[in-house]
N, C-alpha and C positions, 0 to 999 in steps of 0.2 A: 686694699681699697677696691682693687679691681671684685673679688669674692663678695664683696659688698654689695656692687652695683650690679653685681651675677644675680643675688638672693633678690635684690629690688624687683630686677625685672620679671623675674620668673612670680614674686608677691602680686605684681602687679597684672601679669599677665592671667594668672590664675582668678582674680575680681574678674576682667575683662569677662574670658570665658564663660563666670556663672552667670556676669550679664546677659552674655549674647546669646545663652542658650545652652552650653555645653554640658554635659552628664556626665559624671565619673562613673567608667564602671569597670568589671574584670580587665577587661579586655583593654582599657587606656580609656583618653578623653574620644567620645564619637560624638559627630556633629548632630543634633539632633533638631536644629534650624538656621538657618545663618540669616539674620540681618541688618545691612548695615549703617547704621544711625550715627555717624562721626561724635555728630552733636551731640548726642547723647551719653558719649562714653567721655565723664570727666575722667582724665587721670590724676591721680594723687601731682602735687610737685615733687617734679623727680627732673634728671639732667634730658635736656633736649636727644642726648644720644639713648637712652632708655626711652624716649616717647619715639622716636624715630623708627626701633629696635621693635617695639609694639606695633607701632600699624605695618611696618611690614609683614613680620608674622602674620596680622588679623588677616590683611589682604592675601598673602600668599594660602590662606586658610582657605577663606572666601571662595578664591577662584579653584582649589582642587576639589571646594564642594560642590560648585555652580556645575564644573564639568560632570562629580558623577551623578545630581542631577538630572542633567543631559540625557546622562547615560542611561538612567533608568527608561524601562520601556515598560507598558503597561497594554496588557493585554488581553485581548476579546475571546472566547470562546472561539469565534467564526476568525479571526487573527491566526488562534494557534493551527487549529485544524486548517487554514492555507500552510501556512508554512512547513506545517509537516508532509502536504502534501508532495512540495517543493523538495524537500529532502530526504523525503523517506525512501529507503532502499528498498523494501518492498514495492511500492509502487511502481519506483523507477522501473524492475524486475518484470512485476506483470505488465505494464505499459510496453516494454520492450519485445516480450511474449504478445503479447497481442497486436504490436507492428508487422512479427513475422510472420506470425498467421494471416494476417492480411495481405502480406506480401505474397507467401507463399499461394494464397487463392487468387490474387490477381495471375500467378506467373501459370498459374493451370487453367485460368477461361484465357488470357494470350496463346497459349498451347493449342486452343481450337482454331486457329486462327490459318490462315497458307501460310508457309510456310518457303520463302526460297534461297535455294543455296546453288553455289558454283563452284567446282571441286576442279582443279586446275592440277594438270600434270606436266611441265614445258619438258620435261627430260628422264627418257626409258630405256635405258641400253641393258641389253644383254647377250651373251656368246655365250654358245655350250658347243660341246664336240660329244653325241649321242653316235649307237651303234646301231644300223638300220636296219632289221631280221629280214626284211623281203628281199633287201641286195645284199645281204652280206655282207656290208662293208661300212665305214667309218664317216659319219658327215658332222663338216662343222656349222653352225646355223647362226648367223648375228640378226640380230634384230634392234631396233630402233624405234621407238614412238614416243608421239606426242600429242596428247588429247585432254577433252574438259567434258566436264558435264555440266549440267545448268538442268535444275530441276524444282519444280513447284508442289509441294506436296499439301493436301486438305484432309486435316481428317474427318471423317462424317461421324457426329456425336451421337446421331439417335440409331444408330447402327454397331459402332466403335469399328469401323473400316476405315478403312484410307484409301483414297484417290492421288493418283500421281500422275504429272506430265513430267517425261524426260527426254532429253535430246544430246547424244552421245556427239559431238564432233570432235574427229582424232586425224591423224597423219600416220601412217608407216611407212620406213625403210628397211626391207629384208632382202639378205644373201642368204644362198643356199648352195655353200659347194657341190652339193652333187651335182648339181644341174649347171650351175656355174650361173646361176639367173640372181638378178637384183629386180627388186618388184618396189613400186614408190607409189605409194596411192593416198588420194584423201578419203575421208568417208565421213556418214553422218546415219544414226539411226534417232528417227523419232517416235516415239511411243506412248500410249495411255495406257496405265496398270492400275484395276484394283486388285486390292486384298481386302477380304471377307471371313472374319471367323464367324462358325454357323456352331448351331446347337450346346452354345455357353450364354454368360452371365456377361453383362455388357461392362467392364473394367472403368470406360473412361469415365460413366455417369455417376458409378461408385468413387472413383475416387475424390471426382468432383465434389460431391457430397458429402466426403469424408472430409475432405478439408473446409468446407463453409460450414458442417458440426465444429470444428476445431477453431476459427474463427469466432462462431456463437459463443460456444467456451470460454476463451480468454477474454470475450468482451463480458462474459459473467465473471467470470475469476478476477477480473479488475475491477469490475463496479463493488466485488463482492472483501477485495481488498479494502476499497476506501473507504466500505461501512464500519470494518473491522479498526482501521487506522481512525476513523473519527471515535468508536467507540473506546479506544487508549486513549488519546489524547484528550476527550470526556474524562474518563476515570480518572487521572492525571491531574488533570485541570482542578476537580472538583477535589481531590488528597490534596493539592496544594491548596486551594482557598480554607481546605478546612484547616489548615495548619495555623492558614493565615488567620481563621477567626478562634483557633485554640489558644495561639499565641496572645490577640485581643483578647479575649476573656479573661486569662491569666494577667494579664496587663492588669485590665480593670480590679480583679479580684489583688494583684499586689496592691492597688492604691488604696484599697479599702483595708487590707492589714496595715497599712502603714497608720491610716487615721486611728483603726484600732490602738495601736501600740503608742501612739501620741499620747491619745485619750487615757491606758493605761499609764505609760509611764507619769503621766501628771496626776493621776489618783494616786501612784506610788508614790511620788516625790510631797505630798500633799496628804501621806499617812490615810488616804482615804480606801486605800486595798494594798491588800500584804505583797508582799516582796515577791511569792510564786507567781501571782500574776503577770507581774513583768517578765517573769522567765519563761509562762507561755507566750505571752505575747510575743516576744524573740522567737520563740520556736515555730510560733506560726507566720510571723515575719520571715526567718529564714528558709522554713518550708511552702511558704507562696514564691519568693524568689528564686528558689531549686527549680522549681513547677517551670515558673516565667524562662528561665536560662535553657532547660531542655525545651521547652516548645520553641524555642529559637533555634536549636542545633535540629529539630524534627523538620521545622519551616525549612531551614536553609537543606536539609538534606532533600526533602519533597524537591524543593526548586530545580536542585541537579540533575532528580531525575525527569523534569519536564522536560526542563530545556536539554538533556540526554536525547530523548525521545522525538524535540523539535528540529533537533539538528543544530540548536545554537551553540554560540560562544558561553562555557563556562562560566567564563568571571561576566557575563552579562547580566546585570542585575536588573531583576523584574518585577510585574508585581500582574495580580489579573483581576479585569474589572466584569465583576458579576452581578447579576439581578436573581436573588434567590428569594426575593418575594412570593410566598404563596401562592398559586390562582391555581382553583379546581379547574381539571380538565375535563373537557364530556369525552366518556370512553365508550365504544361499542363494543363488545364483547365480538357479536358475531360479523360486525363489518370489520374486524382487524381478521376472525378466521378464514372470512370469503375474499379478503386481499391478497391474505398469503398463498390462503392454497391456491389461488388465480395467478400470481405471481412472483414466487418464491423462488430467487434464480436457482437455489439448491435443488428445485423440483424438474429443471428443466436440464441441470446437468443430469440428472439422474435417468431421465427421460433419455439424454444425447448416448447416455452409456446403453442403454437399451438399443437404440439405434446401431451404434459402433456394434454389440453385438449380434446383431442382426448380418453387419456383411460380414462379419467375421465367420458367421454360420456358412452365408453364401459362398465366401475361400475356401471353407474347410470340402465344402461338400462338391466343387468343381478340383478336389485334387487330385481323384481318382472319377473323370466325367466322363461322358461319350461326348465326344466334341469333334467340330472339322474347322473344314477353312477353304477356300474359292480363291483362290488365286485368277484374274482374266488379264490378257495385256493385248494390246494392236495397236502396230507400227510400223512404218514403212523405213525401208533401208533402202542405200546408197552409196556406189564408191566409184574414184573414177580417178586416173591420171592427174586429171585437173578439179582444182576446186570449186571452180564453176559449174561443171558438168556431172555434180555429183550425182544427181536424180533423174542424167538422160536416162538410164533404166531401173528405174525403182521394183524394190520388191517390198512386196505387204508379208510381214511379219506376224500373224495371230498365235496365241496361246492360250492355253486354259489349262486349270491345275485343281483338281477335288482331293482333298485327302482327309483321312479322318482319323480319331484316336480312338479305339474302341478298348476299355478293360474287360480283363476275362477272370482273373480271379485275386484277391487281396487279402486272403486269409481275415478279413474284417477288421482291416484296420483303418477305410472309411467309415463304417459304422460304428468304430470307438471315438474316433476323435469328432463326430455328429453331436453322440452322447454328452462328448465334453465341452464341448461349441454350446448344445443346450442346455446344457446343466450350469455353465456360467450366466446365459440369457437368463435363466431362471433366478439366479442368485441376484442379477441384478433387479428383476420385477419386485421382489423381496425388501431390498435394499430402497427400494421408492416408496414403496408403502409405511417402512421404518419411517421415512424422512418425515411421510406425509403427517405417521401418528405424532415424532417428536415435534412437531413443528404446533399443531396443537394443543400438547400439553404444555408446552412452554410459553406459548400465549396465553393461556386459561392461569398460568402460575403468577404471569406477570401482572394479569388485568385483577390476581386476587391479592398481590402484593401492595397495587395501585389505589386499591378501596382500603384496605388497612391503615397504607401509609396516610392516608388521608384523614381516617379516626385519630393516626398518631399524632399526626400533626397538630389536629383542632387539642388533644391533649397536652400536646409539648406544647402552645403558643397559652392555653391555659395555665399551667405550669411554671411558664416564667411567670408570667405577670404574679402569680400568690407566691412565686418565691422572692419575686421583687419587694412587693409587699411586708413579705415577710421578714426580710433581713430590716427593711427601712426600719418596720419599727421595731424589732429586740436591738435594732444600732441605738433607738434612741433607750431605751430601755439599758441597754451596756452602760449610755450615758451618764443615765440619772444611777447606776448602781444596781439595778435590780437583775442585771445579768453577767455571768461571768465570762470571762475571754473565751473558753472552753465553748460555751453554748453559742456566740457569737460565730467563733469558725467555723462550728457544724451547720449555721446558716447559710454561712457566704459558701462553703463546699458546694451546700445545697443548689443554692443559685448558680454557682460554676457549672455544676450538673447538669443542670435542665436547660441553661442554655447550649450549653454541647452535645444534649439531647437532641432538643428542637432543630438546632443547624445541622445535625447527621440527620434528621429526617426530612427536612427538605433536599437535602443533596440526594439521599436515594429516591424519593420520589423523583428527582427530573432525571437520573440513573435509570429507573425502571418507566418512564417514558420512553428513555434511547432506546433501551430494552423492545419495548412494543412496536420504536418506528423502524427496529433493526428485522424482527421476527415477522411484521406484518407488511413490510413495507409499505407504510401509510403513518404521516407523522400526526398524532394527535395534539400535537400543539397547535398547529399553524392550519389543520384539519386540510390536507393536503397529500395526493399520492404521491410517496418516493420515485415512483418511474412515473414518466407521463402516458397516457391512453393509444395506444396507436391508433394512426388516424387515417 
């Protein structure tokens, strides 16, 4: 009895389902709309515990589809390209790179800055027992100190010297056996010292430089990232919707085998066309639903790799909302080539590597230099029993110091590593000029792909509508008899065609857009510079 009330419920639940929507396919029952009309679902008479047994099912149904619903997330163009921002490791990468370059040029203009420290010694002890050649004889020596410095150092930039003020205050206590004397004094020496290197290449303002080129750099290297990461997540974007409109077309093109194979099977059943008929019609029934089940397994695989790319949750189920409406754009040929080559961060790193090899010349050629240096210092000194009385009789301290490095012979290994210093300067002048041509011809390729795709398009939008035309009427034509299933599917093929035509060629058109606004930096859409004007 029980086996009974088993088969009831599952009879019944099965009507239910083709009510409310349900599709049997491969894969089990998938909800393909839920809604819920009580009233409207009579059940057969059956025992209150089978009606009970139903709506709970229906309702537990409901809410696991309401949730993934929910769940679905539907997305913008300008959606994904944030979010991948968000998570792209790349970006994260050069964003990071481009903090430390920043950082690192803050910490070298702070470098120019004074500079002061206090260098603190509270405890110096040392004994030795040395042998004195004048006396002949053996003395022990202790010594004792305790002393600080405290000093302010400025370096001078447009020179690369340094200026310093230093003020030495110490204490000693020394014995000296031979004389049997302990000597206790304080002292204090204060002084102004520069240092001057003379007839070099000035270090600090190169370095300076070198790191605000490295700066410039990453903040191109970054900008030049998130052209790159929006140009993936473009391609992406646009692979998935085509999946998604492959997968539509096949949709539509199954539903139209299907009317076919009605309309067949009732002329077969109705002796009005032979038996083969029917069998193609299965065959192109079953080879339209081949079609529709991979453009589902192609869809779902495209989405992986989006949302791979976006950073998201796998089982996140999406969908993305596009406008791929035609609208001609006005393209300039030569105001996309005077933007680039005005602006093309590639031309300006190319530029910075020119530069880097410039000082790089300048190292090479100060390693065998005639160079000096001025050492000047003056300061007064002072010691005295007591720390008060340190300066009752001061002495002035002056110094000065010239020295200088002169080569005299290097078997010419200055003037090989010059050659090689210029010989790279020159590879990279080369290397700019490369950029300058590819950058050109790759605009001139896209603005002539851009007029093409644009004849192709006016031809795919022509194209569907006469293949539209055209199936309608050999459909009516299959109708009445006068055409066979054969001739029929090579229509609706047709039709599948040219709309998968027309929707690949709008997608590379707004592809060969990015294209222009990637290479020219200037978006012809929105007719708007990628960088704004400095002002």
């Amino acid at each position: 009895m029980s086996f009974i009330k088993t088969m009831k419920v599952k009879y019944v639940s099965m009507k239910l389902f083709k009510r409310i929507g349900f599709k049997h396919q491969a894969s089990g029952f998938r909800p393909l709309r839920i809604t819920f009309i009580l009233a409207a679902c009579s059940l057969k008479p059956a025992a209150q515990t089978v009606r009970s047994l139903v709506l709970l099912l229906l309702i537990t149904l409901g809410v696991a589809t309401s949730e993934e619903a929910i769940a679905q997330e539907k997305l913008t163009l300008g959606d994904a390209i944030k979010i991948a921002q968000q998570s792209s490791r790349n970006i994260r990468k050069s964003q990071l790179n481009l903090y430390g370059s920043q950082r690192s040029l803050d910490a070298q203009r702070l470098s120019l800055k004074s500079k002061f420290a206090l260098d603190v010694t509270p405890f110096d002890y040392n004994r030795n027992r040395n042998f004195n050649d004048l006396f002949s004889t053996w003395n022990t020596n202790e010594d004792y100190n305790s002393f600080a410095n405290l000093s302010v150092s400025q370096p001078i930039f447009a020179t690369d010297g340094r200026i310093s003020l230093i003020n030495r205050l110490g204490y000693r206590d020394n014995y000296s056996e031979f004389q049997d004397i302990r000597t206790k004094t304080f002292s204090n020496n204060l002084y102004l010292q520069l240092d001057q290197p003379i007839f070099t290449y000035n270090r600090t303002k190169i370095q300076l430089k070198e790191l605000e080129l490295n700066l410039e750099n990453a903040t191109i290297s970054n900008a030049l990232e998130l052209l790159t990461l929006e140009q993936n997540v473009t391609r992406l974007f646009y692979t998935f919707y085509q999946r998604q409109n492959s997968l539509q077309i096949s949709k539509d093109e199954y539903e139209n085998q299907k009317i076919s194979y009605e309309i067949t099977k009732k002329k077969v059943d109705a002796d009005l066309l032979a038996q083969e008929e029917l069998y193609q019609a299965e065959l192109n029934l079953a080879t339209s639903r081949s079609t529709l089940e991979n453009n589902e397994v192609l869809l779902a695989n495209a989405a992986d790799d989006f949302k791979l790319l976006l950073g998201m949750d796998l089982t996140q189920e999406i969908e993305v909302d596009i406008d791929i409406n035609f609208v001609t754009r006005k393209v300039d040929l030569n105001q996309a080539l005077a933007y680039a080559l005005e602006n093309r961060m590639e031309l300006r790193q190319r530029a910075i590597d020119i530069e880097r090899s410039q000082f790089e010349l300048i190292r090479t050629k100060a390693l065998n230099e005639f160079k000096g240096a001025v050492a000047l210092s003056l300061g007064v000194f002072g010691d005295n029993e007591r720390a008060p009385d340190i300066y009752n009789v001061p002495s002035v301290n002056p110094r000065i110091a010239i020295s200088f490095s002169i080569p005299i012979f290097d078997w010419g290994e200055n003037r090989a590593r010059m050659d090689a210093a210029n010989t790279s300067r020159e590879i990279k002048v080369i290397d700019l000029e490369i950029e300058k041509n590819d950058i050109m011809i790759n605009i001139r390729k896209v603005y002539r792909n851009l007029q093409n795709l644009e004849n192709q398009i006016s031809i795919a939008e022509q194209n569907v509508k006469n293949a539209t035309l055209t199936y309608d009427l050999n459909l009516e034509r299959y109708k009445n008899g006068d055409l066979t299933s054969i001739d029929l599917n090579r229509f609706q093929s047709q039709l599948s065609e040219k709309k998968g035509t027309l929707a690949d060629a709008l997608i590379n058109y707004k592809m060969e857009l990015l294209n222009l606004k990637i290479l020219s930096l200037y978006n012809f859409e929105t007719q708007e510079p990628v960088i704004a004007p400095q002002k």
